[in-house]
Backbone as JSON, one array per atom type, in Angstrom:
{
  "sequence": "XXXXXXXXXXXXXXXXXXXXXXXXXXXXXXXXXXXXXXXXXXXXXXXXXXXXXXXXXXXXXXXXXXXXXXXXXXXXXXXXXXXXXXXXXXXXXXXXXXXXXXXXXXXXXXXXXXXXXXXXXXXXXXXX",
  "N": [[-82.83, 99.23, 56.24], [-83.47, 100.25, 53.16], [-86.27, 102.34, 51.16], [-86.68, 103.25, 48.02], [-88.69, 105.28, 45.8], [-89.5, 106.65, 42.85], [-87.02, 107.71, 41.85], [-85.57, 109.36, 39.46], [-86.03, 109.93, 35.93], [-85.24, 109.22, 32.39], [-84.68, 109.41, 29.43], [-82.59, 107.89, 27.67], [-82.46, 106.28, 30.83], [-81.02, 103.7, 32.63], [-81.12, 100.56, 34.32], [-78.59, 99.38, 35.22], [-74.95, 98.19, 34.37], [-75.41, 96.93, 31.68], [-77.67, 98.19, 30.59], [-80.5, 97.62, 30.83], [-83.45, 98.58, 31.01], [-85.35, 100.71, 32.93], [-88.52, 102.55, 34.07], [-90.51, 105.11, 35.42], [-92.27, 103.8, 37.32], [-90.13, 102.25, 38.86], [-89.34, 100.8, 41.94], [-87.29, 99.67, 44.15], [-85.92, 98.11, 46.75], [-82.89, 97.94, 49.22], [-81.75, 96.31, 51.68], [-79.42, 96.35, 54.13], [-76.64, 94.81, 55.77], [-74.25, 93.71, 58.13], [-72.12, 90.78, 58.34], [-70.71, 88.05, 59.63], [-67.12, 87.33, 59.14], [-66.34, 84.53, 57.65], [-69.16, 84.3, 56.67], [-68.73, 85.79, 54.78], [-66.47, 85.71, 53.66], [-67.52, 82.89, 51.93], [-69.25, 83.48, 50.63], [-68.0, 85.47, 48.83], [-66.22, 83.94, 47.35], [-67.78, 81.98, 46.35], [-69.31, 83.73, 44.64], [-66.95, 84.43, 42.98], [-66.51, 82.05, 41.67], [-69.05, 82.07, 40.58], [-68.91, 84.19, 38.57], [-66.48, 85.02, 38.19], [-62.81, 86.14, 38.77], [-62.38, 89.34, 39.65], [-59.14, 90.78, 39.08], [-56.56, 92.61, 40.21], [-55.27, 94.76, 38.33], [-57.48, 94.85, 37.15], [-59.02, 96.48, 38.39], [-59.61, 95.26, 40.52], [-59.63, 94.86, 44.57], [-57.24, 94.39, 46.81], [-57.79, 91.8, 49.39], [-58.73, 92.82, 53.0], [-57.96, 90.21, 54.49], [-57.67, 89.66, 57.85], [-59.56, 91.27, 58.5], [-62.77, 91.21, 60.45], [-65.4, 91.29, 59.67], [-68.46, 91.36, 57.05], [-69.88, 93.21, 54.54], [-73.33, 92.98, 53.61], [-75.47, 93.09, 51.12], [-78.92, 93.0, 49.97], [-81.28, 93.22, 47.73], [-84.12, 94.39, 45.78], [-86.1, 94.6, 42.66], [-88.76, 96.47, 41.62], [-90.81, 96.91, 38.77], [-93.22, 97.47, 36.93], [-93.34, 98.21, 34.56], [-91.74, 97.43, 33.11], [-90.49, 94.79, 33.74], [-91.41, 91.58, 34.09], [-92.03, 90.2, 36.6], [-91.36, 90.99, 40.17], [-87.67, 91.09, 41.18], [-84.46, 90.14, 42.26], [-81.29, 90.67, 43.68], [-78.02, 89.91, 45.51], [-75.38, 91.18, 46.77], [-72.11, 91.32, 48.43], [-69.64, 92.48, 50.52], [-66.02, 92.95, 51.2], [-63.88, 94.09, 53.4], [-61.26, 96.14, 51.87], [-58.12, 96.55, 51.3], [-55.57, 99.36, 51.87], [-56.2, 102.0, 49.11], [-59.14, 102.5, 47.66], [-59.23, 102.23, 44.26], [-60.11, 105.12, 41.53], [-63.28, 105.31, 39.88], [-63.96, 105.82, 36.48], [-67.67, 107.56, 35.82], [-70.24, 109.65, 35.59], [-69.77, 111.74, 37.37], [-66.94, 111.86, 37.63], [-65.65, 112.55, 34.83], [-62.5, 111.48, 34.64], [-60.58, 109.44, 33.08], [-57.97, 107.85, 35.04], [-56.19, 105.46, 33.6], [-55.56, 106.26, 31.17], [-55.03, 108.66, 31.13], [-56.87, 110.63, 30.23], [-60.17, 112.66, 29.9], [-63.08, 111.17, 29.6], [-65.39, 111.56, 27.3], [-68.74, 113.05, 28.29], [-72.29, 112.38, 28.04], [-74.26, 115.54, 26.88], [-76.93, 117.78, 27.15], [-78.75, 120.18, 25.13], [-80.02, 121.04, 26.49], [-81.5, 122.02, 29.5], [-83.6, 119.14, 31.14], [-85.22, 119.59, 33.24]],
  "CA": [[-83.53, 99.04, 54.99], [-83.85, 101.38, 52.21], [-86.88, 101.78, 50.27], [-86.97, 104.08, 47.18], [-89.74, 105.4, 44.72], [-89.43, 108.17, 42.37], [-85.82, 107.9, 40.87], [-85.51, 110.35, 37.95], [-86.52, 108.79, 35.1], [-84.8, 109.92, 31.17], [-84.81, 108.92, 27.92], [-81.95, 107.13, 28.25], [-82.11, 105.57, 31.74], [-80.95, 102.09, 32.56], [-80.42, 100.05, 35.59], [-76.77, 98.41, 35.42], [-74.39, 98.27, 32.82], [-75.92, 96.17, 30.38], [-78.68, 98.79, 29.36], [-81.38, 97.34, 31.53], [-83.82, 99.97, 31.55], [-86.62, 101.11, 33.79], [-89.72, 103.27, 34.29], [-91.3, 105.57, 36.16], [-92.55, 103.02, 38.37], [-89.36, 101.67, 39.54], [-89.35, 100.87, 43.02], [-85.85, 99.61, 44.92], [-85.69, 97.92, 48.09], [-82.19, 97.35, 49.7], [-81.59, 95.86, 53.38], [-77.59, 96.07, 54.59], [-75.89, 93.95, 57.05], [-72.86, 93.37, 58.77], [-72.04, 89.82, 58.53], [-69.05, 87.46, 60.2], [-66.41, 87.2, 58.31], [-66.63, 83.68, 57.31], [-69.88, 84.1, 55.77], [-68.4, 86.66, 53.74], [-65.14, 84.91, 52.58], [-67.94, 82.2, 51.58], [-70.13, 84.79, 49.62], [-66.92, 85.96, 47.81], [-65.54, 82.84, 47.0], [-69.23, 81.93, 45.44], [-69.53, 85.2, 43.5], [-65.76, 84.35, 42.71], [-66.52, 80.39, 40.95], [-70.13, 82.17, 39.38], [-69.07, 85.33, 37.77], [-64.54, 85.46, 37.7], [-62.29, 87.29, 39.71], [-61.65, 90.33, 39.31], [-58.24, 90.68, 39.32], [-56.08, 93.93, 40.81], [-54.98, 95.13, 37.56], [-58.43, 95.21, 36.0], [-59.49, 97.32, 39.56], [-60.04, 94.63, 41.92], [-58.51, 95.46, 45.54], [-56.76, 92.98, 47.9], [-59.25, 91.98, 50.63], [-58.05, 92.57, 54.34], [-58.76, 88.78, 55.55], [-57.96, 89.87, 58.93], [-60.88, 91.79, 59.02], [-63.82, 89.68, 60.76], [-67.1, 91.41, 59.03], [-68.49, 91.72, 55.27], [-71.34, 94.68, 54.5], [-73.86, 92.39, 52.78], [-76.69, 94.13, 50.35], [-79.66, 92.38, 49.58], [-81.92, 94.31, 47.0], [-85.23, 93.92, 45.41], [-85.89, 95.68, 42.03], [-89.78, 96.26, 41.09], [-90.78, 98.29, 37.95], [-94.15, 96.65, 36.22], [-93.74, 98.56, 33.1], [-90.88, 96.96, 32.4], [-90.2, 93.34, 34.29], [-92.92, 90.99, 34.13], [-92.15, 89.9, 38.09], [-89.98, 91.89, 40.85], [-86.38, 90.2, 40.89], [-83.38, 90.21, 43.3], [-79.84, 89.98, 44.07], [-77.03, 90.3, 46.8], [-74.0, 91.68, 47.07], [-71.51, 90.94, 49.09], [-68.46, 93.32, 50.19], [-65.35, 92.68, 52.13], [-62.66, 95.39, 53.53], [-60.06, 96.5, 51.29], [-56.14, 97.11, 52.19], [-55.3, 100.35, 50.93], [-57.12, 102.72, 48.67], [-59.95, 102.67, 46.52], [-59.01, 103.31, 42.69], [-60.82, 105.88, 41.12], [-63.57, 104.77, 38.05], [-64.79, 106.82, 35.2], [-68.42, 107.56, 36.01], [-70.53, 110.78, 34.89], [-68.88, 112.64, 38.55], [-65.68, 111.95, 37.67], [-65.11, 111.76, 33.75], [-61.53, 111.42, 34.22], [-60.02, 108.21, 33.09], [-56.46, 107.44, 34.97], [-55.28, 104.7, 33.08], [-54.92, 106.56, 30.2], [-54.92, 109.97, 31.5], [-57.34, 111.61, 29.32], [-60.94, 112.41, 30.35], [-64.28, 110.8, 29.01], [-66.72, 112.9, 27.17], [-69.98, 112.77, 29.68], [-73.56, 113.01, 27.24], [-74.38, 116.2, 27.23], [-77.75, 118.02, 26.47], [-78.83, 121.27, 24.25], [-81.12, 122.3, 27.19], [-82.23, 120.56, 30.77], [-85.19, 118.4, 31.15], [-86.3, 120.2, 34.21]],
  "C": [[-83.73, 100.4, 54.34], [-84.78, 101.34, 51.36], [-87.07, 102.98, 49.51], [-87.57, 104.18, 45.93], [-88.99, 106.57, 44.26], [-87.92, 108.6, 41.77], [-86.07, 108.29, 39.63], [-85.65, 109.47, 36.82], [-86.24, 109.81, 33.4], [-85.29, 109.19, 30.14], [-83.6, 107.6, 27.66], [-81.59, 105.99, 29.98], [-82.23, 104.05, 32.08], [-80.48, 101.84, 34.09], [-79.06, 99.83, 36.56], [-76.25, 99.02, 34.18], [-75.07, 97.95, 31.5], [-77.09, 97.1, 29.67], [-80.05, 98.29, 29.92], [-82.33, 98.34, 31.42], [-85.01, 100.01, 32.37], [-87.54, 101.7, 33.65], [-89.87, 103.99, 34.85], [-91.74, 105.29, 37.56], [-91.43, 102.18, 38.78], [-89.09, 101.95, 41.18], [-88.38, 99.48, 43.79], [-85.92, 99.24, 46.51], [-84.31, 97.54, 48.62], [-82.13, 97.5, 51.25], [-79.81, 95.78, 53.13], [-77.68, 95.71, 55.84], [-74.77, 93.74, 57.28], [-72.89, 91.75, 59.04], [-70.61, 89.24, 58.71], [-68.44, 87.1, 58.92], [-65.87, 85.65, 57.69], [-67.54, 83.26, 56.39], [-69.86, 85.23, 54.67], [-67.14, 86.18, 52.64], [-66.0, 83.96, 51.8], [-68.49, 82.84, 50.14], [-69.21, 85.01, 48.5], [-66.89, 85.15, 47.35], [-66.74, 82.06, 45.98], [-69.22, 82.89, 44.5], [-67.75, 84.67, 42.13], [-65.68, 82.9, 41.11], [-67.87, 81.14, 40.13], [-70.0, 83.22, 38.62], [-67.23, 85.73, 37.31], [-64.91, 86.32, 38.46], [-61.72, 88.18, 39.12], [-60.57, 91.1, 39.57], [-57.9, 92.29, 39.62], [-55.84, 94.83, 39.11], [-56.75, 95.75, 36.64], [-59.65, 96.02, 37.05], [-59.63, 96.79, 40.73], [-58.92, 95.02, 43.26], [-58.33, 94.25, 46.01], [-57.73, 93.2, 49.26], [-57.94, 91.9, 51.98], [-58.61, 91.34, 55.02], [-58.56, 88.78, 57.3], [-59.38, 90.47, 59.65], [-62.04, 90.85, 59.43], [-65.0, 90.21, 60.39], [-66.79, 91.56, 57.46], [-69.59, 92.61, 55.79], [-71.66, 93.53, 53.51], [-75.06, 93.48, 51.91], [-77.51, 93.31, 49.56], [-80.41, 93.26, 48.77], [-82.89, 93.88, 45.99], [-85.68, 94.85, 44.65], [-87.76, 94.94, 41.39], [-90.35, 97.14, 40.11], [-92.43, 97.57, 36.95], [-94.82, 96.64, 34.91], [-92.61, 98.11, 32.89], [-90.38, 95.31, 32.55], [-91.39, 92.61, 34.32], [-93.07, 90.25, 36.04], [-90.76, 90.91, 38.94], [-88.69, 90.42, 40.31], [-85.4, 90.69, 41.71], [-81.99, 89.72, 43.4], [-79.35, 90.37, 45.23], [-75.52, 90.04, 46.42], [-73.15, 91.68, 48.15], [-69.74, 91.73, 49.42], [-67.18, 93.12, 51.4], [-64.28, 93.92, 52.34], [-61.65, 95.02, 52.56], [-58.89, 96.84, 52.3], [-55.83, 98.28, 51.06], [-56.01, 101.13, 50.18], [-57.42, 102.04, 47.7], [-59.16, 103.2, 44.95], [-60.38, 103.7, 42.16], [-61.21, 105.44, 39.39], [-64.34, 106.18, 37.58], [-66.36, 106.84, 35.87], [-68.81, 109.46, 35.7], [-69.85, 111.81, 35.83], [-67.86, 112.81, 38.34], [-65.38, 111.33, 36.03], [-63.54, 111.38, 33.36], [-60.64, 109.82, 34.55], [-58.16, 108.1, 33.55], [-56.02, 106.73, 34.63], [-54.47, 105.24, 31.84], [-54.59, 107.93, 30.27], [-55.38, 110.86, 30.53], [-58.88, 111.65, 30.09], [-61.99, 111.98, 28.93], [-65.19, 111.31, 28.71], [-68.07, 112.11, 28.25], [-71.36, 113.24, 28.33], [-73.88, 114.3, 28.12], [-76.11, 116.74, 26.93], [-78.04, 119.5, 26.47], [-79.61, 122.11, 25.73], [-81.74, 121.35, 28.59], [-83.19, 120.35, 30.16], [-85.57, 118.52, 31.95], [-86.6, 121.63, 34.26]]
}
C-alpha cells in the first residue's frame, strides 16, 4: 500500500487527462497486487467491453497470455476542496511481449510518430 499527502500543488495542476484538478489537500491511496492470470484476462476483457481497445497502432502492446499473473492497482483519491466524497478506481495490467513504446510526457517531450518534439509549458521564473 501506498499512501500519499503533500503532492505539489500549481496553478495548473490536474489529476488525469481530462483536466480534473485538485488541491492542496489531495490525499492518494493505492494498494498493488499480483493476481492469477485468469482474473486478469477477466479484468481486461471488462475494461476492454467498458472503455474500447486500445489497439497496437494507437500504442496498445500485445499481452503475453502465457504469462499466469496481472499487477492489479486499486486507488482511492480524497481531496475535500475539490470532490464532494473520496472516489475510486482499479487498474488492471497484464505482461507485454516486447517493448514498451515511448509517450510524449513533460520527461520526454519527444514525439516519435512524427519525429518532432513537443513544446513542454515553460515558466518566466520557478515557483519555489
Amino acid at each position: 500500500m501506498v499512501d500519499t499527502i503533500g503532492i505539489k500543488f500549481g496553478r495548473n495542476s490536474m489529476i488525469n487527462n481530462y483536466g480534473t484538478p485538485y488541491s492542496e489537500s489531495l490525499h492518494l491511496v493505492e494498494r498493488y497486487r499480483l493476481i492469477d492470470g485468469t482474473r486478469a484476462k477477466t479484468a481486461a476483457e471488462k475494461s476492454e467491453r467498458d472503455s474500447g481497445r486500445v489497439e497496437e497502432w494507437m500504442g496498445g502492446a500485445t499481452i503475453d497470455t502465457a504469462y499466469p499473473k496481472g499487477l492489479q492497482i486499486e486507488f482511492t483519491v480524497e481531496d475535500p476542496n475539490v470532490f464532494t466524497r473520496p472516489w475510486s478506481g482499479m487498474v488492471t495490467y497484464r505482461r507485454a511481449v516486447g517493448d514498451w513504446e515511448e509517450r510524449v510526457c513533460a520527461d520526454n517531450p519527444h514525439d516519435y510518430n512524427s519525429g518532432t518534439d513537443v513544446p513542454v509549458p515553460r515558466a518566466d521564473k520557478p515557483d519555489f
